[in-house]
PyMOL CGO cylinders between C-alpha atoms (Angstrom):
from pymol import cmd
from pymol.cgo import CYLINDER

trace = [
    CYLINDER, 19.51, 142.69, 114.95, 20.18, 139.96, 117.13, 0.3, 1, 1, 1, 1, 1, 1,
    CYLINDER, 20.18, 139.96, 117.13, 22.64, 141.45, 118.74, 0.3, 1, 1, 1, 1, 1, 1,
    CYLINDER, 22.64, 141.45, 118.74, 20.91, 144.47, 119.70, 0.3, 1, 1, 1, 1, 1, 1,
    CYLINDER, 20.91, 144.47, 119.70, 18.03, 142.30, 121.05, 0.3, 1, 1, 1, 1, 1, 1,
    CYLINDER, 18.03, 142.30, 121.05, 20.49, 140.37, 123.22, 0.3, 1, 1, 1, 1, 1, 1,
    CYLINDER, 20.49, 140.37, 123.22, 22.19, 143.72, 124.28, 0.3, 1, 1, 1, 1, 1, 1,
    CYLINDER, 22.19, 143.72, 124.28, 18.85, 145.39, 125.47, 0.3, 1, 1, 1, 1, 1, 1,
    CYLINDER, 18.85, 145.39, 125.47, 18.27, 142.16, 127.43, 0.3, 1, 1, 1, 1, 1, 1,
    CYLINDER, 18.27, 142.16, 127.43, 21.12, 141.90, 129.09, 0.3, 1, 1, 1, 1, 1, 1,
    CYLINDER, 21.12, 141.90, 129.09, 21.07, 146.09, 129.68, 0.3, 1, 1, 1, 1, 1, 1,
    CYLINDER, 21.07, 146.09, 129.68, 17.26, 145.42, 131.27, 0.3, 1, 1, 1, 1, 1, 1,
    CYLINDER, 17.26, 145.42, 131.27, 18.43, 142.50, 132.84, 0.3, 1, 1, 1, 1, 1, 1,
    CYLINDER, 18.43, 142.50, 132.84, 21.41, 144.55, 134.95, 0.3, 1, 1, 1, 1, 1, 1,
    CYLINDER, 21.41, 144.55, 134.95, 19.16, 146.96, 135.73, 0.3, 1, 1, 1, 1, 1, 1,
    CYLINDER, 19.16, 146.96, 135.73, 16.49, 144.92, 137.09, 0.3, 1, 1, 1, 1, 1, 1,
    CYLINDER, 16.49, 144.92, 137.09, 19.09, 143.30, 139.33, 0.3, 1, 1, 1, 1, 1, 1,
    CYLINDER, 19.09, 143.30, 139.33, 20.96, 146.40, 140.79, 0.3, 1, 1, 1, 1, 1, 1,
    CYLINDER, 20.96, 146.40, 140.79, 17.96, 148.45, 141.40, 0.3, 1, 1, 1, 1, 1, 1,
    CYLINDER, 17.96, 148.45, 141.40, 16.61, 145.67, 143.36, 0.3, 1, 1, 1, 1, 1, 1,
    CYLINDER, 16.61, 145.67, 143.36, 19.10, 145.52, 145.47, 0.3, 1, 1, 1, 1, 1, 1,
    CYLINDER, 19.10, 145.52, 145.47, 18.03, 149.55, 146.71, 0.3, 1, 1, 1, 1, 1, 1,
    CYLINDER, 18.03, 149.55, 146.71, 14.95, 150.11, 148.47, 0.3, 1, 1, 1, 1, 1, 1,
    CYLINDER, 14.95, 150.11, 148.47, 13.20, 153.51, 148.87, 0.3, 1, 1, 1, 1, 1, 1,
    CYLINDER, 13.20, 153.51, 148.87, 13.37, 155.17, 151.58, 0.3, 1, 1, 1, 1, 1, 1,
    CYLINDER, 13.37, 155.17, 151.58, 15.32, 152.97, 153.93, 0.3, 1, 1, 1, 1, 1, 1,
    CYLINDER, 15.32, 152.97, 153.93, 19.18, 153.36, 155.08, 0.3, 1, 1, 1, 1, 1, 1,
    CYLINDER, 19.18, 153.36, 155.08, 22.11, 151.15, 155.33, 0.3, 1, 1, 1, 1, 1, 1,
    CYLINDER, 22.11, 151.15, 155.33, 25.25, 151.91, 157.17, 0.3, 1, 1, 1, 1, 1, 1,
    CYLINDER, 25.25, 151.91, 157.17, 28.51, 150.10, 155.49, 0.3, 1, 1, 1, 1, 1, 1,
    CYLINDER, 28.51, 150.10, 155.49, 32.36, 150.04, 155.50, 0.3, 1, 1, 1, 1, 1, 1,
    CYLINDER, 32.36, 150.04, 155.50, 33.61, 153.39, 153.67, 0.3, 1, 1, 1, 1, 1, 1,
    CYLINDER, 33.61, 153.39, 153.67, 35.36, 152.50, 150.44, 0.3, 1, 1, 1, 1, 1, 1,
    CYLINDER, 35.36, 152.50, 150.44, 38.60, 154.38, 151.93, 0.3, 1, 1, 1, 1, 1, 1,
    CYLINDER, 38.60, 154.38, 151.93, 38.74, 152.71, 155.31, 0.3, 1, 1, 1, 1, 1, 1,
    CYLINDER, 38.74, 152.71, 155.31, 42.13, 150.58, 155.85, 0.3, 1, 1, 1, 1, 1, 1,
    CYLINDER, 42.13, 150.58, 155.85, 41.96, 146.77, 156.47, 0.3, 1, 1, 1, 1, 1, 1,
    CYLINDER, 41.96, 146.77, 156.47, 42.99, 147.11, 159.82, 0.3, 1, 1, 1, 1, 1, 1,
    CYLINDER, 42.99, 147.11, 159.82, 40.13, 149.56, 161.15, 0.3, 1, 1, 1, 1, 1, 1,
    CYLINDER, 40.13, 149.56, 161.15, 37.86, 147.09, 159.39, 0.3, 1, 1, 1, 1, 1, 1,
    CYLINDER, 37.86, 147.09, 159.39, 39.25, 143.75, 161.21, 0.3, 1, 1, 1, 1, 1, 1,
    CYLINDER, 39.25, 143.75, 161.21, 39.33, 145.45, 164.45, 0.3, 1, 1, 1, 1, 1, 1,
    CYLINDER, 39.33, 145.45, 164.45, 35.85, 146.70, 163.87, 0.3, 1, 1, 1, 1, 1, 1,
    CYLINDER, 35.85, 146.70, 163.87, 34.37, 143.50, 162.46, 0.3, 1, 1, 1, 1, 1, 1,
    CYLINDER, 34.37, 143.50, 162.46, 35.91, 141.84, 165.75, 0.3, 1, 1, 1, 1, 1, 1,
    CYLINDER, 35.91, 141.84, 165.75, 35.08, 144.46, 168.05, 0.3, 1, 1, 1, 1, 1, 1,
    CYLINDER, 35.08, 144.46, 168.05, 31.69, 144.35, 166.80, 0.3, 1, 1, 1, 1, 1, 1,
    CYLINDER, 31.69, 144.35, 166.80, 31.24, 140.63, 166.38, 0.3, 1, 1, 1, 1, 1, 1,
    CYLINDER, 31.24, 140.63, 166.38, 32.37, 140.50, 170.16, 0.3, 1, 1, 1, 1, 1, 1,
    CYLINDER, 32.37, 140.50, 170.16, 29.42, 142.67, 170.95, 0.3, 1, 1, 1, 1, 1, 1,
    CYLINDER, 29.42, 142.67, 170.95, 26.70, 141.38, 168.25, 0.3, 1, 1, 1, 1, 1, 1,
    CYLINDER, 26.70, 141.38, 168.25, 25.68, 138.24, 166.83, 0.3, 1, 1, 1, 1, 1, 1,
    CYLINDER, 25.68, 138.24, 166.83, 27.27, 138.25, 163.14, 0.3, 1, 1, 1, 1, 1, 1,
    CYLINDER, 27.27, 138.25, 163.14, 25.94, 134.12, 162.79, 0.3, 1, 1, 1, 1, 1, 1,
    CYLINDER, 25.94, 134.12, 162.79, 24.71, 135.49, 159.07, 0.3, 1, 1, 1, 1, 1, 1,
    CYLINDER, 24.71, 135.49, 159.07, 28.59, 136.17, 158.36, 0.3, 1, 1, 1, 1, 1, 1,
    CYLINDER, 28.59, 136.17, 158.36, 29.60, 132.64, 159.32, 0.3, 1, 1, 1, 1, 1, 1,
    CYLINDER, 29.60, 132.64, 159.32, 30.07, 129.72, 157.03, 0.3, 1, 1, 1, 1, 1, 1,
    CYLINDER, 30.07, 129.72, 157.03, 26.55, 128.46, 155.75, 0.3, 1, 1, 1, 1, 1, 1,
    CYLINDER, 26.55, 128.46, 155.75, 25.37, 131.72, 157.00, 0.3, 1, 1, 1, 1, 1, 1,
    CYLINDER, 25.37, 131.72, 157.00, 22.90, 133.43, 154.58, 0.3, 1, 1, 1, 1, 1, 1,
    CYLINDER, 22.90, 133.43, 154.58, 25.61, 137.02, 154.40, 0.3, 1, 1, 1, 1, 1, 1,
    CYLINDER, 25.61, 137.02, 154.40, 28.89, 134.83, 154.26, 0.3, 1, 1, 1, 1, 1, 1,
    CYLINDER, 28.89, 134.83, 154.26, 29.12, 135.28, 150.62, 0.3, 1, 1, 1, 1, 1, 1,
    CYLINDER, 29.12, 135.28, 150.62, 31.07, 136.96, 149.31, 0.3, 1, 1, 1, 1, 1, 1,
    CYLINDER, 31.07, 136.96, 149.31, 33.89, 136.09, 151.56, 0.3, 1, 1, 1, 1, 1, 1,
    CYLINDER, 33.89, 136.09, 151.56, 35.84, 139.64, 152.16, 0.3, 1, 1, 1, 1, 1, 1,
    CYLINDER, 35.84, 139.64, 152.16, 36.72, 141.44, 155.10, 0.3, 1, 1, 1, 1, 1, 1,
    CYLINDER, 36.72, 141.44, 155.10, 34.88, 144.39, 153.56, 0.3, 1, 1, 1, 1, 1, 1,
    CYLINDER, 34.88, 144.39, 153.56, 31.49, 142.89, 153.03, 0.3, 1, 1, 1, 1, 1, 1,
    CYLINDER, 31.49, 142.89, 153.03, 31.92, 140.89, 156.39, 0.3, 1, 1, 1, 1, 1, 1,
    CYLINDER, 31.92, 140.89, 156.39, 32.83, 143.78, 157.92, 0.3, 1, 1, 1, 1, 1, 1,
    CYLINDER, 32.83, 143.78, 157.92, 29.74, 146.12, 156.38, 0.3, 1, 1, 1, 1, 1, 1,
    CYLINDER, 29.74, 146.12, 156.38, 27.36, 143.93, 157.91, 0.3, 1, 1, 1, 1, 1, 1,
    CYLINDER, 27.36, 143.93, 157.91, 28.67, 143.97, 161.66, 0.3, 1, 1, 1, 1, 1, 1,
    CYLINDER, 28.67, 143.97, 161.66, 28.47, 147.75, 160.65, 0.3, 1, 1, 1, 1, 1, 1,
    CYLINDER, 28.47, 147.75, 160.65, 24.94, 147.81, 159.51, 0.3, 1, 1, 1, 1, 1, 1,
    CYLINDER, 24.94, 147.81, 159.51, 23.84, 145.26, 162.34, 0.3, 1, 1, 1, 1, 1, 1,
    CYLINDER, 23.84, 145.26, 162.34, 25.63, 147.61, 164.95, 0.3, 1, 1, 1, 1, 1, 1,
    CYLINDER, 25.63, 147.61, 164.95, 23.65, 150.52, 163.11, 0.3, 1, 1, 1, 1, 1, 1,
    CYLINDER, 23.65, 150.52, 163.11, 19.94, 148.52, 163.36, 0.3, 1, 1, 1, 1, 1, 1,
    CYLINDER, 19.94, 148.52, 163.36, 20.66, 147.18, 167.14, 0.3, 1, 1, 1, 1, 1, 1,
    CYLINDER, 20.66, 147.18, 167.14, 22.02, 150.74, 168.63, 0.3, 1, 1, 1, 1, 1, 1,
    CYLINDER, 22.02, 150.74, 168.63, 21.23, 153.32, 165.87, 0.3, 1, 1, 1, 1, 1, 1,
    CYLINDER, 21.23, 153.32, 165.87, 25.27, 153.92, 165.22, 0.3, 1, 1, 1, 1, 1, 1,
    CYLINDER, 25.27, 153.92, 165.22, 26.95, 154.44, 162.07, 0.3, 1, 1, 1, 1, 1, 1,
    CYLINDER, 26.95, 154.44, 162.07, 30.45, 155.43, 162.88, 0.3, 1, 1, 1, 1, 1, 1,
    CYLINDER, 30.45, 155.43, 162.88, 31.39, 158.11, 159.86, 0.3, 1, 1, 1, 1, 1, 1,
    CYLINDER, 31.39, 158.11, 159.86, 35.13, 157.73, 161.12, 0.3, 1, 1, 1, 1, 1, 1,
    CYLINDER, 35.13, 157.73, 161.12, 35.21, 154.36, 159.29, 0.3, 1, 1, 1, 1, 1, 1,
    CYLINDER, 35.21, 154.36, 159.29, 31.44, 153.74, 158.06, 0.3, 1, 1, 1, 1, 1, 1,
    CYLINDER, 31.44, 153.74, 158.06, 28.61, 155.46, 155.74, 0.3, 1, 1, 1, 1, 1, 1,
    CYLINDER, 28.61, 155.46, 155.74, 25.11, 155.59, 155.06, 0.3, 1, 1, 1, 1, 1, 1,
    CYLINDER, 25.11, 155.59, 155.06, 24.19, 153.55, 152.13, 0.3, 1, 1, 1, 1, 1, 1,
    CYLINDER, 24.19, 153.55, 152.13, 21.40, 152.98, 149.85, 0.3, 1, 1, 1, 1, 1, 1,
    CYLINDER, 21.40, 152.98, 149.85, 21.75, 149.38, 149.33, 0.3, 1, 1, 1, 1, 1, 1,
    CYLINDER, 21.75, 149.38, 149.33, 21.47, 146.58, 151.45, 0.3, 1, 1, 1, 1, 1, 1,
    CYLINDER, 21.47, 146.58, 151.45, 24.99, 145.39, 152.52, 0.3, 1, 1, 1, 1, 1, 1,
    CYLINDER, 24.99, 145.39, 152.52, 23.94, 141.53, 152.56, 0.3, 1, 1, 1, 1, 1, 1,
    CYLINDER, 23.94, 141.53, 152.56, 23.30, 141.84, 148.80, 0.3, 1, 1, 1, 1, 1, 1,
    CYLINDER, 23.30, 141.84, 148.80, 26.27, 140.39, 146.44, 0.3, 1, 1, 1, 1, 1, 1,
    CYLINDER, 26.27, 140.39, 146.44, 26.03, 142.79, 143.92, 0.3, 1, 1, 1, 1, 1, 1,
    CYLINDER, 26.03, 142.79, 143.92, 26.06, 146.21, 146.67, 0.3, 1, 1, 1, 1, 1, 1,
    CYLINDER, 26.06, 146.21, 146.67, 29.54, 144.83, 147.68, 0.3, 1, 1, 1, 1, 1, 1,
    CYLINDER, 29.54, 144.83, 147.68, 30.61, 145.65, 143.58, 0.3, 1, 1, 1, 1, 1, 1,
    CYLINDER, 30.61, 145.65, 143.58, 30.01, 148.95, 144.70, 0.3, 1, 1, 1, 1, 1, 1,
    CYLINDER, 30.01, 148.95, 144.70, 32.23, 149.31, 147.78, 0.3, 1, 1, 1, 1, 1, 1,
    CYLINDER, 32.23, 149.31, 147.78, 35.29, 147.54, 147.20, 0.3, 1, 1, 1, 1, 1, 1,
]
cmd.load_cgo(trace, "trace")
């Protein structure tokens, strides 16, 4: 019995944490799953060039997890909220919020 107790917890407690991480009705643009390492450096640094991407630094409140994917998802979204461009030759609208740990599960 206990264990089913703890299971149903733990179930409700995943739940809780990955649907928070989507809100209704709003749109994220991220790195596609498929697109290569390189087309994600040279976009994170293209866009980083162009863009302030200080919540990707150290200390800053996006750095973690530390992966050229996530880092790169949020120059993509941040390009996408400053000029209204989500590039589908290397980037996709999303759900979830791509400055959210758990959303990066998702993508890599």
């Amino acid at each position: 019995m206990a264990r089913v107790i703890f299971s149903l917890c733990f179930i409700a407690f995943f739940f809780v944490i990955v649907c928070s991480n989507f809100v209704e009705g709003k749109t994220w643009c991220v790195a596609q799953a498929q697109a290569s390492d390189s087309v994600m450096q040279q976009t994170l640094d293209r866009l980083c060039g162009q863009l302030d991407c200080e919540e990707i630094q150290p200390g800053g409140s996006c750095f973690d997890p530390n992966t050229l994917r996530n880092h790169a998802s949020y120059a993509i979204d941040l390009n996408f909220r400053t000029n209204g461009v989500c590039d589908t030759s290397y980037a996709t609208p999303s759900p979830t919020d791509p400055c959210k740990f758990l959303n990066f599960l998702f993508f890599v």
